[in-house]
C-alpha angles and dihedrals in degrees: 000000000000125000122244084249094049081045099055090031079082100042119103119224090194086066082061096051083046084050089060109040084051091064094047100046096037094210133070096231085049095061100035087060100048091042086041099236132126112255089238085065089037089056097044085058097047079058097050088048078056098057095042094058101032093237137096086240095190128046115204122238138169096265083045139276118338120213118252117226088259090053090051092054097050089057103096097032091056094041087052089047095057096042098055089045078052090059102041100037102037101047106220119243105281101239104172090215088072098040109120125184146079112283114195128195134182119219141164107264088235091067105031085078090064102031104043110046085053093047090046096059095048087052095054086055102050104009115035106146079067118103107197121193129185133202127180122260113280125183087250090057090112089053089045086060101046093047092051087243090120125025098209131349128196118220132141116302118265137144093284089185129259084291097065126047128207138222129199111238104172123269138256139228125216121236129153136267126219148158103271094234084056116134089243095045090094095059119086095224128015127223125231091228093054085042081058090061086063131065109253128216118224121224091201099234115142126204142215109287103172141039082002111169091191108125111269104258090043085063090043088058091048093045100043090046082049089049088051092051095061111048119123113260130143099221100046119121133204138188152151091230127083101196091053090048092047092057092053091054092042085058111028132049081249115134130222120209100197142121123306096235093094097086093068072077118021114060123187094257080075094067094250133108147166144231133187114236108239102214086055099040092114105037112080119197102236106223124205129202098227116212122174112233086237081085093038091115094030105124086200096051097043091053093042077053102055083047101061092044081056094052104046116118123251119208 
């Protein structure tokens, strides 16, 4: 006795699409035209209909074929049938205004404050129906990705392996945050040796330690701000949120090492200002938007894509 699969596997989906023709056009020279092909081959198929249902399905007359009972009843099923494989087959059009989900993105906590709220209110305009979540970069993000957990993540750039893509974002320079009445604010440019008088506040971000492909000053510069973050010192303070570390600068003599990008948001009036370090002025920290190649023909995920890029900020 056959399976129902070894039953279906025979079947032709193409005599469901000439079923349906047939009931629209009501004559057999109708429906071969408008399907191209000859009538003889119409008519083989309508035999072959016969013999699937068990049923002669259409009776012959002078204005054309008339639909049995059966064929009658088959009517809706088989509509419903085509139009499901038509959805699932022939991808509709991506409009963003349709796009409906969850999109998730990890992102260092340092940059989610200047990415996010931009990309969120892009999204309000021309995808609204999208709810977008971020978290910030953990050292699973790369299982998060694969596992569909996490839609992109941005991290340093690096050599993620063939499953995961970049994207260049833009990169980021390091300078120090500070109160504004802090000892160093009146300096142009601060030291590291005078940064190492002061507490300092660590942002936790860690970067890549192993089988990195990033340019070689660009490694000195991760490995000696990473130095910096773990010295011994009682009154050092680490955290993954900004905001609770930026309190503790506003009101301590406590420095930040982090990204510039802060000051779209944070003006001096705050309390709060920056300086460049002057021994990483130059060096600037490349930063990659990280998709997993799952999403790779996913019209959702490549204009989210194109989005973020856009949204990015340059400074």
């Amino acid at each position: 006795m056959q399976t129902i699969e070894q039953q279906l596997s025979k079947v032709d989906i193409n005599l469901l699409i000439v079923f349906q023709v047939l009931m629209q056009k009501g004559s057999v020279t109708k429906a071969a035209d408008h399907l191209f092909i000859s009538q003889p081959a119409m008519s083989g198929k309508l035999q072959h209909l016969r013999e699937l249902f068990d049923d002669p399905l259409f009776v012959r007359t002078p204005q054309g074929v008339t639909p049995t009972p059966k064929a009658m009843q088959l009517l809706a099923p088989v509509n419903a049938i085509l139009a499901q494989l038509s959805t699932l087959i022939l991808q509709p059009v991506f409009t963003p205004e349709q796009a409906v989900g969850d999109i998730s993105i990890q992102i260092p906590d340092s940059f989610s404050i200047a990415l996010i709220p931009a990309l969120y209110r892009r999204l309000r305009r021309s995808a609204p129906q999208l709810k977008l979540t971020s978290d910030n970069t953990t050292e699973q993000h790369l299982d998060l990705l694969a596992r569909g957990r996490a839609d992109f993540s941005v991290y340093v750039a690096d050599d993620y392996g063939s499953d995961f893509m970049t994207y260049a974002l833009g990169t980021s320079s390091t300078v120090c945050w500070m109160r504004s009445d802090h000892p160093l604010e009146g300096n142009d440019t601060v030291a590291i040796d005078d940064v190492l008088k002061y507490p300092l506040a660590e942002l936790t971000f860690s970067p890549p330690t192993s089988g990195s492909h990033l340019p070689t000053e660009t490694i000195k510069l991760l490995m000696e701000i990473n130095a910096l973050h773990h010295l011994d010192a009682a009154s050092k303070v680490g955290s993954t949120q900004l905001l609770t570390l930026l309190s503790i600068v506003l009101e301590t003599d406590t420095l930040l090492l982090g990204a510039p990008y802060l000051s779209r948001f944070i003006s001096p009036q705050y309390g709060l200002t920056y300086r460049p370090v002057a021994e990483y002025i130059d060096l600037r920290i490349p930063f990659v938007l990280i998709q997993h190649r799952r999403t790779e023909t996913s019209p959702v995920h490549s204009w989210l894509r194109e989005q973020i890029i856009d949204c990015w900020p340059q400074v």
